[in-house]
Structures are given as C-alpha cells and as structure tokens.
C-alpha positions in Angstrom: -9.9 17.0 10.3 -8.7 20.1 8.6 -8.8 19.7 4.6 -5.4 20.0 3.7 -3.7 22.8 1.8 -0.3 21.5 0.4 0.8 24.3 -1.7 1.4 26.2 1.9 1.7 23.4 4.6 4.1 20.5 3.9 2.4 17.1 3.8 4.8 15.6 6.8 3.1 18.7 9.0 -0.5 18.1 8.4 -0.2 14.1 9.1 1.6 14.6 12.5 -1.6 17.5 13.3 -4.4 15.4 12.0 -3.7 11.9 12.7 -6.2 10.3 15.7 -5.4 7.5 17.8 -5.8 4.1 14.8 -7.7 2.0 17.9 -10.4 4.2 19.4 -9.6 7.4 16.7 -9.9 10.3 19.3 -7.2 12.9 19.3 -3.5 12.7 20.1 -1.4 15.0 22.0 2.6 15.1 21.8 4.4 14.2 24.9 8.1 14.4 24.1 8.6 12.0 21.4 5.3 10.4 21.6 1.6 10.9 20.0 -0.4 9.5 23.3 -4.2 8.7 23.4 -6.1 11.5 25.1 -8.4 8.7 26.3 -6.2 6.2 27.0 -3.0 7.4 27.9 -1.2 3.8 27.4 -1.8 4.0 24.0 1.3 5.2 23.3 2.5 5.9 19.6 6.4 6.7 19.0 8.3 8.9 16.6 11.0 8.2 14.8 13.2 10.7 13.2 10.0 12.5 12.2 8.2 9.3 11.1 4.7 8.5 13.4 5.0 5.1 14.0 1.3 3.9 14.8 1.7 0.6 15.7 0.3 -2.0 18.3 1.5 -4.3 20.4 -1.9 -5.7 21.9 -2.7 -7.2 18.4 -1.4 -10.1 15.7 0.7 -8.5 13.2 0.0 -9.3 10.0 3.9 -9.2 9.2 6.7 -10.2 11.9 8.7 -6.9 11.0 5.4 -4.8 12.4 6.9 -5.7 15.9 10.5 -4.9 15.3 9.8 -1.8 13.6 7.8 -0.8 17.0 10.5 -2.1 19.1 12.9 0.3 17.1 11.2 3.1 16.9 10.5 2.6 20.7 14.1 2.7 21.1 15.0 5.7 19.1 12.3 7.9 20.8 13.3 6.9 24.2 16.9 7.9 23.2 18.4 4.3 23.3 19.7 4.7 19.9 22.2 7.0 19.2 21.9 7.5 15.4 21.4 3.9 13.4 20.0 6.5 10.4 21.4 5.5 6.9 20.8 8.3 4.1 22.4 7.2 1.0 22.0 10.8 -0.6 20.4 11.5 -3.7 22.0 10.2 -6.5 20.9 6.4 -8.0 18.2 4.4 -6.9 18.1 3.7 -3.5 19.8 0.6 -1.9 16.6 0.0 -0.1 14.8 -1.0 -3.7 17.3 -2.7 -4.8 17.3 -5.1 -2.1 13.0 -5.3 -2.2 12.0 -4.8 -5.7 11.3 -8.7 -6.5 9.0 -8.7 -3.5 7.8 -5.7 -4.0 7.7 -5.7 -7.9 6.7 -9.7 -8.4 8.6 -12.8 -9.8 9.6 -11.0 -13.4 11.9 -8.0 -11.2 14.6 -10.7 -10.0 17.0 -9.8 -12.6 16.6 -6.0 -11.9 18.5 -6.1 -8.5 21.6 -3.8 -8.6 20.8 -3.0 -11.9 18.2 -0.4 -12.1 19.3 3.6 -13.2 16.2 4.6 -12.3 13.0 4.0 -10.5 10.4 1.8 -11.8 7.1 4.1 -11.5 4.1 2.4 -13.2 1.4 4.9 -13.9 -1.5 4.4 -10.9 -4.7 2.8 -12.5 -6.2 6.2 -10.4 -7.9 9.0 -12.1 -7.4 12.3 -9.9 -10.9 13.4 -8.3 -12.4 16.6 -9.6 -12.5 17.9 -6.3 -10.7 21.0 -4.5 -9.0 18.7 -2.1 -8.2 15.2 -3.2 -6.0 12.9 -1.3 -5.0 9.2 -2.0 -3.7 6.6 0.7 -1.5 4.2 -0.2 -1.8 1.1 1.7 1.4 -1.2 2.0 3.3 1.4 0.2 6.8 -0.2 1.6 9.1 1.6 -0.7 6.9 4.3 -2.4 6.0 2.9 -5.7 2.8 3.7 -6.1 2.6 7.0 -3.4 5.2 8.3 -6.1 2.9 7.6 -9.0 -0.5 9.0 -7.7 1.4 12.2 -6.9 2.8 12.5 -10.2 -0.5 12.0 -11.7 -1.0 15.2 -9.4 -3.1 13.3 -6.3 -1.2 14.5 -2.9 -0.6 11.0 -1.7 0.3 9.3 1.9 1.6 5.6 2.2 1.9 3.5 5.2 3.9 0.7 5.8 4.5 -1.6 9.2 8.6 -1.5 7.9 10.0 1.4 9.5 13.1 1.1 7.6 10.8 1.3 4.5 9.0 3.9 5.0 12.5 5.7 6.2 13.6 5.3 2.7 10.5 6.3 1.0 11.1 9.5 2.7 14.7 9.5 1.3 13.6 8.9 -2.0 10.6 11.7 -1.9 13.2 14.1 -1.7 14.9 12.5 -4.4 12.0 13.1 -6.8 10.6 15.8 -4.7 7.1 15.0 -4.9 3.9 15.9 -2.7 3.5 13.0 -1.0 4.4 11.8 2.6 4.8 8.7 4.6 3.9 7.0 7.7 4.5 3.4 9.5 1.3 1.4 10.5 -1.6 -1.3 9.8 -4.0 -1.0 7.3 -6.4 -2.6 9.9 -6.2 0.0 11.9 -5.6 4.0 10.1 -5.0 6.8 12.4 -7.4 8.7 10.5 -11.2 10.0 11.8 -14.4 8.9 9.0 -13.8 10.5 5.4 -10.5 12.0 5.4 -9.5 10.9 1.4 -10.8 10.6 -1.4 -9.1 7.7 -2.7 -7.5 4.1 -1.6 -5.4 2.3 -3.3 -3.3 -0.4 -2.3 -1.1 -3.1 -4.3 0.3 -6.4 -3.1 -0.4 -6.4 0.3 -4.1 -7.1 1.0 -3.7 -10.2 -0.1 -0.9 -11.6 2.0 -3.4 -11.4 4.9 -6.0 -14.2 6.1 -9.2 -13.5 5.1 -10.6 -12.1 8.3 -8.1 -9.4 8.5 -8.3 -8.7 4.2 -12.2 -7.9 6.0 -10.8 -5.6 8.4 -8.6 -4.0 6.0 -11.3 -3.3 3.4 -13.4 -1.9 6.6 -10.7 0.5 7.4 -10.6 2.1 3.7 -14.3 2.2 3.8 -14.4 4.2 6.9 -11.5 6.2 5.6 -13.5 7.4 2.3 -15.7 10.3 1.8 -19.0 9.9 -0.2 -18.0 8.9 -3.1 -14.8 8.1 -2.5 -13.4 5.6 -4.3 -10.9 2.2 -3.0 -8.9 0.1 -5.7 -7.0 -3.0 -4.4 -5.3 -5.8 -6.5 -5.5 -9.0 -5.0 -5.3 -12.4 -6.9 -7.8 -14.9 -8.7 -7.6 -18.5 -7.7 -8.5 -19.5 -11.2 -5.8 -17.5 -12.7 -3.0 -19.5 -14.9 0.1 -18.5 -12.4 -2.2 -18.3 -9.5 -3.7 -22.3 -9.9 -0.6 -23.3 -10.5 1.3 -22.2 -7.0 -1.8 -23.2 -5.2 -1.8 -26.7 -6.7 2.1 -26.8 -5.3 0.6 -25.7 -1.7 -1.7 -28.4 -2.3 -4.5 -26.1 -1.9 -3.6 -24.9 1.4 -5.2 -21.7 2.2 -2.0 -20.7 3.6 0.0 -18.8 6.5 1.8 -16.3 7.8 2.6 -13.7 4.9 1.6 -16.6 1.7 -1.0 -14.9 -0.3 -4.6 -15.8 0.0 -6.3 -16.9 -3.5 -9.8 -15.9 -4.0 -12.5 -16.7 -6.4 -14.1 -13.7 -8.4 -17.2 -14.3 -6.2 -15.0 -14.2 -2.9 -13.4 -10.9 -4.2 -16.7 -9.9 -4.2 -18.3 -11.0 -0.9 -15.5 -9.3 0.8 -16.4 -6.2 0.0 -20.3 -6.4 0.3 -21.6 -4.3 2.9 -18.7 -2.1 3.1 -19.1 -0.4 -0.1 -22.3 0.2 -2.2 -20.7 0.4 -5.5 -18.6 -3.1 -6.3 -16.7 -4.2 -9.5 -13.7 -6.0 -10.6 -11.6 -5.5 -13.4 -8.4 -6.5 -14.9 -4.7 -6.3 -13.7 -2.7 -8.9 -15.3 -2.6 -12.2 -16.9 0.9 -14.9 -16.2 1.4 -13.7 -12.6 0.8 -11.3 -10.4 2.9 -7.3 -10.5 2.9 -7.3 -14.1 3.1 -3.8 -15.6 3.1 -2.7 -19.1 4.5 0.2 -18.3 8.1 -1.6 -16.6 8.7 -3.7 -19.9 11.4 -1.3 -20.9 13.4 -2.3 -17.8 13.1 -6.5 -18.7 14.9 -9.0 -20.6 13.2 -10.3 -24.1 11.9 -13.3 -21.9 10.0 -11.0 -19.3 8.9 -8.8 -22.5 7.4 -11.4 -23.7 5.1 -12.5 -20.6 4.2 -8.5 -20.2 3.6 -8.6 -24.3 1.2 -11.8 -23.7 -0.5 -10.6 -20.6 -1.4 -7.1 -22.6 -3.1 -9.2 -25.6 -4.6 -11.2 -23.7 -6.0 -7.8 -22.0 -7.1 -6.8 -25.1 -8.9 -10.0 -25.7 -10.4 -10.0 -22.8 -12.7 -6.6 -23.5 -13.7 -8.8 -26.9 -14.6 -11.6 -24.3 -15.5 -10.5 -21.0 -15.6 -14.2 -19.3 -11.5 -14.4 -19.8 -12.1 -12.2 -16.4 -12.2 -15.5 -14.2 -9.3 -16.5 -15.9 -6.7 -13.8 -14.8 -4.7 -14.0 -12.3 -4.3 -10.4 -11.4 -7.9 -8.4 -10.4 -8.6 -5.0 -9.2 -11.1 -4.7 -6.9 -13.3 -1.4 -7.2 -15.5 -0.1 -4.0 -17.1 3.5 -4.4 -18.6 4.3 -1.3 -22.1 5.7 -1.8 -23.4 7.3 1.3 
C-alpha cells in the first residue's frame, strides 16, 4: 500500500486506490460502480455516491442495519435509486446527530437532542505518532466524533461504519469542518486494508456491543491493521463498575444479545487481547456510566455536571489509589503491537 500524502492527494482518493478485498485482502479492480475481488470475482463491493461500501452478505452482522445498508447501496450502484441523497447544507449541526447523539454520546446526551449549536468534539485520548506518515482508523465512527477529533489533533483519520446513512453524513459534516479525514462503510471484523497500513486504532462504543467471539475478531483485525509499534485504544466497559453492575443485575446477569453490551472483567479485557498484541494495559475512561467526557460538560444541565464533576475526582483519586481501577465502569484498553 502506497504511504499516503494528504497535503496533495485528497483522503477519499487514496482509500478508493488502496483498499483490498476485507475477506481474502488481495486487490480490487473497479467495474462500473463496483470494487470486485480479483480472486473471487463474486465478491462484489458497491459504491455509493462515492462511499465504498465493504460489506458481506455471507456473514452474521453484528448490527441489523449492516444488511440494509448493503441492500441500499446495492440499489443505488445498480441505478435502482434515483436520488434518495439528503444534504442538509452546512449551517447547524447535522440532523443526523441530532437524532443519534444519546446512542452515540451515552445516557447523560438525552437532553441535547435538537438542542445542540455545535458539535460535541471531545479531545481523542490519542497522542499523534512522531512519524512522517501517521494515520488513525476509527472503528464504529457512525457519525464522526472521534475521526473529527484525531484529525484536529492533526492525525489524518478514516472511520468506518456498517450505517451507510452515517457514514453519508459524516461526509457532510467533514465538509462542514473541513478536516483531513475520510469515511467508509464496513465491519471492523473484517478491514479492507493489507498488514500495517496505520499507525493507530482507536475505536469508542462499539466493540463492546459485540459477543465476545467477534470483540476477538475485532481486536484481530486492528492488530493486523498496525504497523510495528502501532498502537490500538478501545473503550469497552468493566463489569464491576457502579453503572455497569447495576444494568447487569437488571439483565439478571445475562451475557446478553443482539447489540446489548458485553460486560467484562479487568482480567477478561485482558485475555482478549493476549496474543494479538505484545504490549497490554488498561487505563481509565470514566466512572457513573459509560461516554462520559470532561470535555462535553459545557453542553449539560447542573445534574449531568455533576456526574462528569464526580467521575473526574474520582479520576483523580484513582492515580492516588490505583485499585479504584476495578471499580470503573469505563476502561481503555491499550495494545502496542511489538513485532
């Protein structure tokens, strides 16, 4: 894969010429509006207004709008569609984020919808890698939050997402905040990319909606996606966290199904990635519930305030007393890749 140059070639150009089939990962050739395997030519990937759309129909989703984003996109690259392309333009936040920004945000964003002025942007726990070339891949990016915030830290950034419609308005807003960053729909089970093509993974609130054999697969595909010393940071959620106990004790411990999240033990966060990555740690997100960011407290009521206030001192606290770890119930999951 060519190392990318984004000062002189646009992001959306160099994903469409580098991507590799995400099932066997040999190259792709474009047959009208199709990417098609050059070893298998049934594997099939459509485009969508621009958007690859890499996709599969031979495998469980891990989400039920995987499949009717593929069926759509199907339909607009066959021509079925005439136009069903909604660009709100450029002024206010998006309509898109104010429909998804309590499931994408967590429980305290409910009172934001329809009432945002501007776009939530936490800064990326991410440091930018001193190398020539870095590049970050947002995994589960729906609406952009975090592909926006790694490429204002000044990391090029690409986010997939199975939701075309997301990932059609992460586009919108790009151009909205006119960033370096670009956007793509697929699984994070299964990247169109070859062996150490970024530097960096990162991926928030999605991982752990998935069972705990494909969380494995996921974690495998950023691991194969790294370069030496590349670097993968994924929140997922303790099981012995306050919040987190208590909506497991209403599931009556259920593991749970479909998109529930999965609750892990520190020890389970751990196992999961051993073998995949040499270099393992895990490290603090949140206390009182999972999305919550210091950095959003300008945008809540006193009542939310207060939860984000609590969670930060209890932050705090827990650098004085490391063992409040297994208490949280927000982790980041570090994997450095040491070849």
């Amino acid at each position: 894969m060519t190392s990318p140059n984004f000062a002189t070639e646009p992001l959306d150009v160099w994903l469409l010429e580098n991507c590799v089939c995400p099932v066997d990962h040999c190259e792709l050739v474009r047959e009208g509006n199709y990417l098609v395997s050059t070893r298998n030519p049934l594997r099939r990937y459509p485009i969508a207004y621009g958007i690859p759309v890499f996709l599969r129909d031979d495998d469980e989703s891990t989400a039920w709008w995987a499949l009717e984003s593929l069926k759509r996109a199907g339909n607009i690259a066959d021509g079925k569609v005439d136009s069903d392309y909604y660009d709100p333009g450029v002024d206010g936040v998006h309509p898109h984020v104010h429909g998804v920004i309590e499931s994408t945000g967590g429980h305290l964003y409910e009172e934001l919808k329809g009432r945002m002025v501007e776009y939530p942007i936490p800064q990326i726990r991410v440091d930018r890698p001193a190398v020539p070339s870095p590049l970050l891949l947002d995994g589960g990016c729906n609406w952009g939050r975090w592909t926006f915030s790694a490429a204002r830290k000044g990391i090029p950034a690409i986010g997939v997402d199975p939701s075309l419609g997301a990932v059609i308005a992460a586009r919108q807003i790009r151009r909205q905040l006119n960033l370096p960053c670009s956007f793509f729909v697929g699984d994070v089970r299964f990247l169109p990319f070859r062996e150490g093509t970024f530097t960096n993974v990162f991926s928030y609130s999605v991982v752990q909606h998935f069972s705990k054999e494909n969380a494995r697969l996921a974690f495998g595909e950023f691991s194969r996606i790294l370069q030496n010393r590349g670097e993968c940071f994924v929140q997922m959620p303790n099981a012995l966290g306050i919040r987190c106990l208590y909506h497991l004790a209403r599931r009556r411990f259920h593991e749970g199904r479909n998109f529930d999240v999965r609750y892990y033990t520190l020890p389970e966060l751990k196992r999961l990635l051993s073998g995949l990555f040499q270099v393992v740690e895990l490290s603090l997100d949140a206390y009182l519930g999972l999305g919550i960011q210091p950095d959003d407290r300008k945008y809540m009521s006193w009542r939310n305030r207060l939860v984000i206030d609590v969670s930060e001192k209890l932050r705090v606290l827990q650098h004085l007393i490391p063992p409040l770890l297994y208490f949280a119930d927000s982790i980041y999951v570090y994997g450095r890749k040491n070849v």
